[in-house]
Kinemage of the C-alpha trace (Angstrom):
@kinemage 1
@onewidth
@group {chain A} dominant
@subgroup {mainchain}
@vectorlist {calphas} color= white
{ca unk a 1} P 98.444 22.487 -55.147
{ca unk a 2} L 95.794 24.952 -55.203
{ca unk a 3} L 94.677 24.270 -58.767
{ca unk a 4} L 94.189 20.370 -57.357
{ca unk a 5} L 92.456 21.430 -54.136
{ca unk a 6} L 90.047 23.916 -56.529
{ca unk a 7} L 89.561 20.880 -58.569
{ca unk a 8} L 88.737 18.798 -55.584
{ca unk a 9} L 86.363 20.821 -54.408
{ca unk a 10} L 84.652 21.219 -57.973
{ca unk a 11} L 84.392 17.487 -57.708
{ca unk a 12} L 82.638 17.122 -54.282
{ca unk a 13} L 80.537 19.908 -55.143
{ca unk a 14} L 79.647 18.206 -58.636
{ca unk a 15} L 79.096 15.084 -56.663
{ca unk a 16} L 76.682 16.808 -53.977
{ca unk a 17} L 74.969 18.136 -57.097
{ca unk a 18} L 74.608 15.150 -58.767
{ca unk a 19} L 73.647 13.455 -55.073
{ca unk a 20} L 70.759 16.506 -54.738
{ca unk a 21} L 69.732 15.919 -58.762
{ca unk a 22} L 69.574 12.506 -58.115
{ca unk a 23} L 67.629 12.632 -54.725
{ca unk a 24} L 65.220 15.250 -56.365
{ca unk a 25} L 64.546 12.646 -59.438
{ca unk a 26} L 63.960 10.193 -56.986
{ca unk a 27} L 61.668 12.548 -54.664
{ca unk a 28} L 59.538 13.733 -57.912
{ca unk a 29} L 59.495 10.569 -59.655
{ca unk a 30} L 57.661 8.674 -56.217
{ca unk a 31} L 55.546 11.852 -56.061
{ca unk a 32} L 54.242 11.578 -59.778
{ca unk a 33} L 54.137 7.563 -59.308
{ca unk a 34} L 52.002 7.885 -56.236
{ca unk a 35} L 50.093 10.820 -57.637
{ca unk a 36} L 49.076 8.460 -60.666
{ca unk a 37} L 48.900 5.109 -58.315
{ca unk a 38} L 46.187 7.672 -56.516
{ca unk a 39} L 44.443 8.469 -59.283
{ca unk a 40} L 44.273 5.059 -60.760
{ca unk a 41} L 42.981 4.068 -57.522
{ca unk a 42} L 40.331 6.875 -57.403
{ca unk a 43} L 39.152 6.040 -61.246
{ca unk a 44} L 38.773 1.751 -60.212
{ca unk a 45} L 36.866 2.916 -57.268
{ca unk a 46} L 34.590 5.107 -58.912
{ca unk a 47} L 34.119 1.823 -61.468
{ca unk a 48} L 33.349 -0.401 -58.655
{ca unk a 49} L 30.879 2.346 -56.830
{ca unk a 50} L 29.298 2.515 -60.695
{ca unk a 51} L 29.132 -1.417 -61.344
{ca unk a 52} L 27.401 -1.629 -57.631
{ca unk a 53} L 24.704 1.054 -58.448
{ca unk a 54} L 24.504 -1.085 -61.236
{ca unk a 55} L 23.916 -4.426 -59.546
{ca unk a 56} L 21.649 -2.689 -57.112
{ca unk a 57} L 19.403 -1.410 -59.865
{ca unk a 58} L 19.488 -4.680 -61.989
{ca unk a 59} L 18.862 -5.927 -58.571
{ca unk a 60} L 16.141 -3.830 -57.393
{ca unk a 61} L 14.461 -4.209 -61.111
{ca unk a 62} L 14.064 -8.001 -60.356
{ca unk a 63} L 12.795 -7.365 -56.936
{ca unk a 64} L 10.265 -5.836 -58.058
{ca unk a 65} L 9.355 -7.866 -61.376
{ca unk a 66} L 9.818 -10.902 -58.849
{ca unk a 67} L 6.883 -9.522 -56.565
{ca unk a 68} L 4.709 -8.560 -59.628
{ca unk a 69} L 4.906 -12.070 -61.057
{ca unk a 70} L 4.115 -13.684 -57.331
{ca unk a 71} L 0.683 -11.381 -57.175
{ca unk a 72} L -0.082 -12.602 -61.099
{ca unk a 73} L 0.491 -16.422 -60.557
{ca unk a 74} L -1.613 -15.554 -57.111
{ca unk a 75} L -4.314 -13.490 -59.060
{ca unk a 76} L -4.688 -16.783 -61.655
{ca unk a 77} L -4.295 -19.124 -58.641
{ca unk a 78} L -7.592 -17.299 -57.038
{ca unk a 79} L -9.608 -17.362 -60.178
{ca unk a 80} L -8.957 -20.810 -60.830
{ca unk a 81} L -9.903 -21.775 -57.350
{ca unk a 82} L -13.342 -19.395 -57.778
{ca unk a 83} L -14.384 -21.238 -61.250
{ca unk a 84} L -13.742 -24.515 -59.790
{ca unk a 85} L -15.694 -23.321 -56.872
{ca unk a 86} L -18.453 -22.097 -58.960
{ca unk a 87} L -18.777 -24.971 -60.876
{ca unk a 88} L -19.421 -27.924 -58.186
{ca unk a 89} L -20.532 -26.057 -55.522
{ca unk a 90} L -23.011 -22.917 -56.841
{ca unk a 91} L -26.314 -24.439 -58.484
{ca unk a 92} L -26.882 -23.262 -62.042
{ca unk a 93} L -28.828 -20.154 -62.827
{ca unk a 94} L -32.728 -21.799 -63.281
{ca unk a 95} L -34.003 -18.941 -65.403
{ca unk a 96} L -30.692 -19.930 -68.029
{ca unk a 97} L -29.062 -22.842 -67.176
{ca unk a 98} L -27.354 -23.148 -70.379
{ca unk a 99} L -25.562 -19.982 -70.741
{ca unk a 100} L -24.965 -20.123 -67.114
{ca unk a 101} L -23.031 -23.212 -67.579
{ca unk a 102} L -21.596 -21.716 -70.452
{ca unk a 103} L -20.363 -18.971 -68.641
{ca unk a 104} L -18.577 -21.092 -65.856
{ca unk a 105} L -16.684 -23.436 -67.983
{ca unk a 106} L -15.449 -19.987 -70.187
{ca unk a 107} L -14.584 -18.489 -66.194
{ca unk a 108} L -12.692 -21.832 -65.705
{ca unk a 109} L -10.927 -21.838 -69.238
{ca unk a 110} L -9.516 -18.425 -68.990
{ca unk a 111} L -8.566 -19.283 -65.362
{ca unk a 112} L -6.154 -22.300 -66.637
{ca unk a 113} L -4.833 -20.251 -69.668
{ca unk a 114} L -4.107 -17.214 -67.500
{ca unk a 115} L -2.357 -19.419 -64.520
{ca unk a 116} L -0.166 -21.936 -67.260
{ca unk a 117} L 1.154 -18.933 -68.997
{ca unk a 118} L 2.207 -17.285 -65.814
{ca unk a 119} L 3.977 -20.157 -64.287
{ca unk a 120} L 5.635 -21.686 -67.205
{ca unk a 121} L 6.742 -17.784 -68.869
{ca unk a 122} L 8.437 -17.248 -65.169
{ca unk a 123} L 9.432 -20.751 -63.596
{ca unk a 124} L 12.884 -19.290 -63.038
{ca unk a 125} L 11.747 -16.855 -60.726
{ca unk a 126} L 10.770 -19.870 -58.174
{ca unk a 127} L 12.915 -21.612 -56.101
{ca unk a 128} L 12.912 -25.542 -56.786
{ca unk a 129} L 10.521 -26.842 -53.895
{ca unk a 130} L 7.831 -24.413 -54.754
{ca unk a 131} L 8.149 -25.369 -58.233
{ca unk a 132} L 7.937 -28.695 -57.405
{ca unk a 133} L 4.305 -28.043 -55.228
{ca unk a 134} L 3.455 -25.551 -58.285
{ca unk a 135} L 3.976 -28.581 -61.160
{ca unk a 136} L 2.207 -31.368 -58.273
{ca unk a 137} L -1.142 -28.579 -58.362
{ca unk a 138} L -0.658 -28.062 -62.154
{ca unk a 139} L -1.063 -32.152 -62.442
{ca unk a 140} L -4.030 -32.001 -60.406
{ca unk a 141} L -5.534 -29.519 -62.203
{ca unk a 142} L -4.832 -31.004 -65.632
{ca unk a 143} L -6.525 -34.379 -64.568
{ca unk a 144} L -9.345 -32.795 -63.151
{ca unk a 145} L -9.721 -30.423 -66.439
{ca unk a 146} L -9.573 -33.447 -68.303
{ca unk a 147} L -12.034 -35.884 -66.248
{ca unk a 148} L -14.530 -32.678 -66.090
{ca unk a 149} L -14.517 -32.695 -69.620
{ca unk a 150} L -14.638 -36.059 -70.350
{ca unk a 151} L -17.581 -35.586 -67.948
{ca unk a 152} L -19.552 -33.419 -70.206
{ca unk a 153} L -18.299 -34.893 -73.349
{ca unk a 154} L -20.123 -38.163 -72.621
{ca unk a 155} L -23.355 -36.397 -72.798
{ca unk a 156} L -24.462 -35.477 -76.499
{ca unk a 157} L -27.130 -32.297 -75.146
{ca unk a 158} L -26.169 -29.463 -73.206
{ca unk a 159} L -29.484 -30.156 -71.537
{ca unk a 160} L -28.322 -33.748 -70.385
{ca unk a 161} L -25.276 -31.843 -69.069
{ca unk a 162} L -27.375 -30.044 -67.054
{ca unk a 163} L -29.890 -32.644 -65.717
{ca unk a 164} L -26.846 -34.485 -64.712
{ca unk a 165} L -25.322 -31.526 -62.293
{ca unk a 166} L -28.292 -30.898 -61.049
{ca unk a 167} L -29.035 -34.531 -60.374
{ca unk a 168} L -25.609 -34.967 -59.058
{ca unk a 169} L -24.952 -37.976 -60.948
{ca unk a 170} L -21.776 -40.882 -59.267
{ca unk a 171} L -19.681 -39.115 -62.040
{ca unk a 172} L -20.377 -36.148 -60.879
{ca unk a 173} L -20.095 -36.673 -56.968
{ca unk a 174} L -16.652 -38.028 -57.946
{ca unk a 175} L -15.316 -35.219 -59.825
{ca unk a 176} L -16.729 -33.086 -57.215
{ca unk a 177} L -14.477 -34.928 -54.750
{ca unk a 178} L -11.694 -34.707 -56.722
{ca unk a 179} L -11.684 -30.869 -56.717
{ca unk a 180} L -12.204 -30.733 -52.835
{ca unk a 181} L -8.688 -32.443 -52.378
{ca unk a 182} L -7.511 -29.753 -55.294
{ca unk a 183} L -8.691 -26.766 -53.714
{ca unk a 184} L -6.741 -27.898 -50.078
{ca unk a 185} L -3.376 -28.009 -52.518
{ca unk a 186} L -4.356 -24.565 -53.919
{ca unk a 187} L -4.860 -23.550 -49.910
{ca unk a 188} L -1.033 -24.913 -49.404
{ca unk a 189} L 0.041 -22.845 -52.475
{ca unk a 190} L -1.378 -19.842 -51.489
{ca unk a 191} L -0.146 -19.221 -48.228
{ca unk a 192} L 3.649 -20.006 -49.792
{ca unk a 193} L 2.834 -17.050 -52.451
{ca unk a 194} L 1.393 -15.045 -49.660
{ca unk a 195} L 4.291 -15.301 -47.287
{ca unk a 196} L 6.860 -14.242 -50.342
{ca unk a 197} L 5.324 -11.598 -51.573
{ca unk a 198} L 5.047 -10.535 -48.225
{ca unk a 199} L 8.498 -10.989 -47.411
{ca unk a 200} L 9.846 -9.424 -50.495
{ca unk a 201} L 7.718 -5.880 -49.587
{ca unk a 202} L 9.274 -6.284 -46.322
{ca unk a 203} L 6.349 -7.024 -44.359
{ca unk a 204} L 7.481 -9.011 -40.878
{ca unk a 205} L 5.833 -12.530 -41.249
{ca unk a 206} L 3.940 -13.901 -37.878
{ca unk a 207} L 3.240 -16.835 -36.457
């Protein structure tokens, strides 16, 4: 009887055991699966804080290159609008007419080239309505690049060029006319790349 109540006790005291192994497995096993859940968490966090610094510098970069290309297209905007200017509505130099005129039309050139590389490199840096006014100015421009030259192209001297500036010739008038209801587009255009480069250095905008 003794032997079986010695064994008896062995038992429950095996089973405790086993009960306190079992719980401690249990306890250390959660403990190391929470200690790696935490670190898991910790490392996808730290990703998602790296990935965002990334975002926010890709983001910042074309912030910036966005603002840069605005104050370009506006630069070549402003020259073209001077050259036009220059042309119809500042006489020609009197002491030399010809390389006066000469001058100009190079001032205008450049002022096309340097405004149609701008715009077309970048059109994805404009939303679709200003693109829209931006292609409805380059049209203008374009017809009034070409009637201009057809203008002097009908003339076989530079001197009869000249004479007919100075003499302000119908075809002349016209063209001039023509460019007056350019330059009010150009106007339009301007204050839209004024207000966004404005708003993208974070200058408040007033009415």
């Amino acid at each position: 009887m003794k032997l079986i109540n010695q064994v008896l006790e062995f038992l429950g005291l095996a089973t405790i055991v086993s009960f306190s192994t079992f719980a401690l497995i249990k306890y250390f096993s959660k403990q190391i699966f929470e200690n790696y859940l935490q670190k898991r968490l910790e490392s996808h966090k730290s990703e998602l804080e790296k990935l965002n610094i990334s975002h926010q510098i890709q983001f910042s970069s074309l912030h910036a290159q966005r603002a840069q290309i605005i104050k370009n297209l506006y630069d070549y905007l402003y020259d073209y609008k001077t050259s036009v200017l220059s042309f119809f509505d500042e006489e020609l130099d009197s002491n030399n007419p010809e390389e006066n005129l000469k001058f100009k039309l190079q001032q205008w050139t450049n002022a096309v080239l340097n405004f149609n590389n701008a715009y077309h490199k970048n059109k994805i840096f404009f939303s679709f309505s200003d693109s829209n006014l931006i292609n409805e100015i380059h049209n203008e421009m374009s017809k009034i690049n070409y009637h201009t030259q057809n203008f002097l192209m009908s003339y076989k001297y530079v001197q009869e060029q000249i004479n007919a500036i100075n003499n302000q010739t119908p075809e002349y008038i016209k063209l001039q006319d023509e460019s007056d209801v350019l330059i009010d587009k150009i106007f339009e255009l301007e204050v839209i790349l004024e207000n966004q480069f404005r708003l993208l250095l974070g200058v408040e905008l007033k009415n």
